[in-house]
N, C-alpha and C positions, 0 to 999 in steps of 0.2 A: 490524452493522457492515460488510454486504456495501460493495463499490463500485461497481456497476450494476445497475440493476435486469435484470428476469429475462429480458429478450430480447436481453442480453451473450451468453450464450455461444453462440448465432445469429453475429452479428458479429465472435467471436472466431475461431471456424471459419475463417468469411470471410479470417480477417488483418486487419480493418478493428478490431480494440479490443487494444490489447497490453498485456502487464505492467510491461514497461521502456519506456524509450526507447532506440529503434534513431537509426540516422543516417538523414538524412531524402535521398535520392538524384534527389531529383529537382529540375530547373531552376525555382529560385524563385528571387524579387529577395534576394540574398543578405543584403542590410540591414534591419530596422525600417523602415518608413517612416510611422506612427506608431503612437502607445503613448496608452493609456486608462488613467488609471487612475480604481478602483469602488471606495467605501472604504463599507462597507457597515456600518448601523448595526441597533440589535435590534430586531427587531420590523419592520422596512421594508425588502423586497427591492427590487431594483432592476434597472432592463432594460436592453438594448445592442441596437442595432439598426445595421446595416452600412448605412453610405451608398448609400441607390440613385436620390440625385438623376440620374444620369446614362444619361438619358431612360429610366427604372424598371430600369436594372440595375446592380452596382456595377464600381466601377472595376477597370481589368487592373494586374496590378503591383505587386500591394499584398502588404504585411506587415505586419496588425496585428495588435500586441499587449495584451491587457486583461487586467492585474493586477486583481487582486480580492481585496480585504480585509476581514475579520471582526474584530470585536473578540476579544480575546486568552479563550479558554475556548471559542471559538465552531465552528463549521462551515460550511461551505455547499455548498445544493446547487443546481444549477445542470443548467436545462433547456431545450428551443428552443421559443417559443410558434409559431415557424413556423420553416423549416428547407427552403431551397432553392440546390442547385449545381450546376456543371455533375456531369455522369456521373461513374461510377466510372473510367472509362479503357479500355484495352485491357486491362491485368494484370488488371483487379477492384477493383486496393485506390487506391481515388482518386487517380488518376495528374494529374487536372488541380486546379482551384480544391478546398481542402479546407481545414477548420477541426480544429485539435490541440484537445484537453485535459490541461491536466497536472493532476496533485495535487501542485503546489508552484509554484515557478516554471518559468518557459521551460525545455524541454530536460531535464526532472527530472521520475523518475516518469509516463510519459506512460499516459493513462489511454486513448486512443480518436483515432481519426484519422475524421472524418466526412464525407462528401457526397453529391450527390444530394440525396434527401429522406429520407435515415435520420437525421435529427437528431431528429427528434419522436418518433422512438422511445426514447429513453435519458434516464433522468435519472443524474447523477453527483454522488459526495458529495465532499469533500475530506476529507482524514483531520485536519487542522488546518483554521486562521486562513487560510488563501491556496490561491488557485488561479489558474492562468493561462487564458487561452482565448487561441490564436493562428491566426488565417485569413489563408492566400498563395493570391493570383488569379496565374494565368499571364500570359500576353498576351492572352490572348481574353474580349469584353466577356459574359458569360452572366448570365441568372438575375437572381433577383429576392433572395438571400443570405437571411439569417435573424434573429430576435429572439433574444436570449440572457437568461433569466430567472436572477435571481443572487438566490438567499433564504439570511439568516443561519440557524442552526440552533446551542442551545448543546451543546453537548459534554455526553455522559454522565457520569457517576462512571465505567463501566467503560472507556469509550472517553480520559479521561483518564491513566485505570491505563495501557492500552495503550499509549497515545501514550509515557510515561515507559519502559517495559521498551521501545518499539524506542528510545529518547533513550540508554538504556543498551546496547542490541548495537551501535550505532554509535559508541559510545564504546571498548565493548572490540576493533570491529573497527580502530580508530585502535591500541589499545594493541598488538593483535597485533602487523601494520604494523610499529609503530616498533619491537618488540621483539627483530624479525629485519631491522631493520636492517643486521646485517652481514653477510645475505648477499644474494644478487642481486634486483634490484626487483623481478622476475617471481616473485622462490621467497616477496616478502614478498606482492604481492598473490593470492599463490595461496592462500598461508595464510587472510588476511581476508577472500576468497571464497568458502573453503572453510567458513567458518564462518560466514556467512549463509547458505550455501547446504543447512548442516543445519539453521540455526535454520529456515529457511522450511519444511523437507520437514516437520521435525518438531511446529513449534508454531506455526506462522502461522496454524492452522485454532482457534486459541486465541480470537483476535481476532474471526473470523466468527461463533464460537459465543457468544459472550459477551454477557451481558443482565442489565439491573437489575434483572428485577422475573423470577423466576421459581416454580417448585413443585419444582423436583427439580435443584441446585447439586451439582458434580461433590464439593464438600466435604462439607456438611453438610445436607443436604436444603433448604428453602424458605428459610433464614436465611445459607447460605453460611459462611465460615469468613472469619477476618480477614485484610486482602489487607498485603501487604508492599512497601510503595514502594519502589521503589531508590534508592539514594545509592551517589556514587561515595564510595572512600574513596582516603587516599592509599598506604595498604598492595593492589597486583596483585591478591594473592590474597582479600584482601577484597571486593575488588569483585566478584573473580566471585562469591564464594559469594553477596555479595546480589543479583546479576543472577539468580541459578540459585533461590533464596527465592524472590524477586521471581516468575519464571516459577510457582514449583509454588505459591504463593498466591493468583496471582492463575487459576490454575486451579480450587482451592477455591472460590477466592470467586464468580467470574463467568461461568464457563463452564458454560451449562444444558443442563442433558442430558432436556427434555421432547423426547419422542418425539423421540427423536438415533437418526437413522437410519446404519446403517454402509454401507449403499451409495448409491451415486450411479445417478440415470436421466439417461441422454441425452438432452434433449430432443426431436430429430428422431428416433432410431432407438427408444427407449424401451427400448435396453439397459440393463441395470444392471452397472454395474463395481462392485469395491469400493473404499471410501475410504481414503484413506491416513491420513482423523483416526480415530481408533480412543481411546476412552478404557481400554478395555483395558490398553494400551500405554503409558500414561501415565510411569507411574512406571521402567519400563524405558528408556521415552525420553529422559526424566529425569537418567536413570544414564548414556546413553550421549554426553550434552551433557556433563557433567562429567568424560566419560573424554575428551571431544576438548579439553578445558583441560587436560589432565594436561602432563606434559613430554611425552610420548611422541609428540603431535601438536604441542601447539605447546613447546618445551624449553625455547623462549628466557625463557617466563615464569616458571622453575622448577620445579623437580622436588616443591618442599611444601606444593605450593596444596589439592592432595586427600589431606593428611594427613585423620584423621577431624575435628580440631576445627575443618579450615575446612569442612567439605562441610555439605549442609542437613541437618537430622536425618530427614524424610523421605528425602533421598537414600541414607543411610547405612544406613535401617532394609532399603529397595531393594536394594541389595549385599548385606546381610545373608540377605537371601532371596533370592540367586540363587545365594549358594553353598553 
């Protein structure tokens, strides 16, 4: 369930591939000036080619945008059959003509800021149904622009699991939010920062390890354990307990640990760091997501969410063995 293939973190280096989306600083025509949209069916990809009637190069001035739609269960992955721009600029990170990808819509999730001819080097998944592609020309007429290949792909059983447990941390990040409503806006979205910001250190690496078909399941060896959907409910504290389920099942069930290396090599330097996914750490980690639900970090959601009957029975057995 990576999102780039293996010559991302080459271009990540660079600044040229990001995780979020930054504001984009530089002089483009600040409006749309047209929209594509690709409604893509199963089994038949489909291509996008940038106008280069204009004597073989494409026009100055442009902003378009190409929505790209999967059928609902589906993915897409999306790559350049050819892939030409002006340079990268003076800074490096494509200061003139350059084509965005998001993994959603416009402006959301940006996955990669591309030109030159590094486009032929990357292919990109969407995590759902939709992905955008958005290319702004300057003023100046350059280049001969690129093909955009768009292939449906359906979604896995684990990559759906997935999709549902983040459907569920953006839900409780909503609930935080409104829970501290009465105090100042900054102290709420600090709150619901702060707890995607441990969910990601801790369990994002969930999602990259996670496979249908393995030999050695962090639960029960070759056959995994049974995964636990989330539902919201309308009792706070219920929900969390099945977001916190939800996480340590779908850890049993889908996260394979065949030769799961604990450190990471650098590609250019061929350092090795170590990893921050650790299954060692699991069930500790586990424990320390339920103590940031407690009151204690967020109060507003009450003090009896981590009584023992709402917490997971794995979690509880974890506290049990830590003191």
């Amino acid at each position: 369930m990576k999102t780039f293939n293996f010559l991302a973190p080459f271009a990540l280096g660079r600044g040229l591939l990001t995780a979020d989306s930054e504001e984009d600083s530089r002089i483009w025509t600040p409006d749309v000036t047209e929209i594509v949209e690709i409604n893509l069916v199963e089994g038949v990809p489909q291509t996008y080619a940038i106008d280069t009637s204009n004597n073989g190069a494409y026009y100055p001035d442009k902003y378009i945008r190409i929505n790209v739609n999967a059928p609902a269960g589906f993915k897409i992955r999306q790559s350049f059959n050819y892939f030409q721009t002006e340079g990268v600029g003076l800074t490096g990170a494509c200061d003139n003509d350059a084509a965005t990808i998001f993994d959603g819509p416009d402006g959301n999730k940006q996955d990669a800021v591309l030109c030159e001819n590094m486009g032929v080097d990357y292919t990109f998944l969407s995590s759902e149904n939709l992905m955008t592609l958005v290319f702004k020309t300057n003023e100046q007429i350059n280049q001969q622009g690129f093909e955009a290949l768009f292939e449906p792909l359906m979604l896995t059983e684990s990559e759906i699991a997935w999709i549902r447990i983040e459907d569920g941390l953006n839900l409780l990040k909503s609930t935080v939010f409104l829970a501290h409503s009465h105090r100042e806006q900054n102290i709420q979205k600090k709150k619901a920062q702060y707890l995607e910001n441990k969910y990601v250190k801790l369990f994002k690496w969930f999602g990259d390890e996670a496979k249908d078909t393995c030999n050695e399941y962090a639960g029960l060896g070759p056959l995994g354990s049974g995964y636990i959907p989330f539902v919201e409910s309308a009792e706070t504290c219920t929900t969390i307990t099945n977001f916190m389920s939800s996480i340590t099942s779908f850890y049993d069930r889908y996260v394979c640990l065949d030769d799961f290396e604990l450190m990471d090599t650098n590609p250019e330097t061929a350092k090795k760091t170590k990893k921050r996914r650790n299954p060692i750490n699991v069930m500790r980690d586990l424990s320390r997501m339920s103590d940031f639900f407690s009151f204690r970090k967020f109060h507003a959601l009450g003090p009896d969410c981590f009584e023992k009957e709402h917490m997971p029975a794995k979690d509880r057995a974890a506290k049990r063995g830590r003191k």
